[in-house]
Phi, psi and omega in degrees: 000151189221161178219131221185188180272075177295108174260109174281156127237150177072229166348278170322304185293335161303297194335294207266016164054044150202181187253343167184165170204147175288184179217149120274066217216127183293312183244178183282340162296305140006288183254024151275316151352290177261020154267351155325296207309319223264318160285068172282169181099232186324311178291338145312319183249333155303283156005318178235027159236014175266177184238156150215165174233117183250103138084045171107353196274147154267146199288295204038208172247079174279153196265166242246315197292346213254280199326132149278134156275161159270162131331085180068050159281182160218173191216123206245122187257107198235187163283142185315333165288341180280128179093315169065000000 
């Protein structure tokens, strides 16, 4: 398990009413997982119309179990046009 940075934008960062939180998680699914848990409702449904970038990398479409986090990384939640 790693521990690291989540940076919400645009949407997301309305959704989960804040702008970054940590994660604590081995993958990106792991901590989109508990950040569901830590946001319910909205951030739910932004999530999956979103892009993300773990530590500058795009995501693209790899499955959220497979992305490995680092130590004290970051995981960038950005709009689905962003990032790619």
């Amino acid at each position: 398990m790693a521990a690291g940075t989540i940076r919400y934008w645009a949407a997301a960062k309305a959704a989960a009413g804040t702008a970054e939180e940590p994660y604590a998680a081995a993958t990106l699914a792991e901590a989109l997982d508990a950040a569901r848990e830590r946001h319910p409702g909205e951030l739910s449904q932004v999530l999956q119309r979103c892009s993300f970038l773990i530590d500058g990398n795009p995501v693209g479409t790899r499955g959220h179990e497979t992305v490995r986090l680092a130590e004290g990384g970051t995981v960038e939640v950005l709009p689905p046009f962003a990032g790619g």
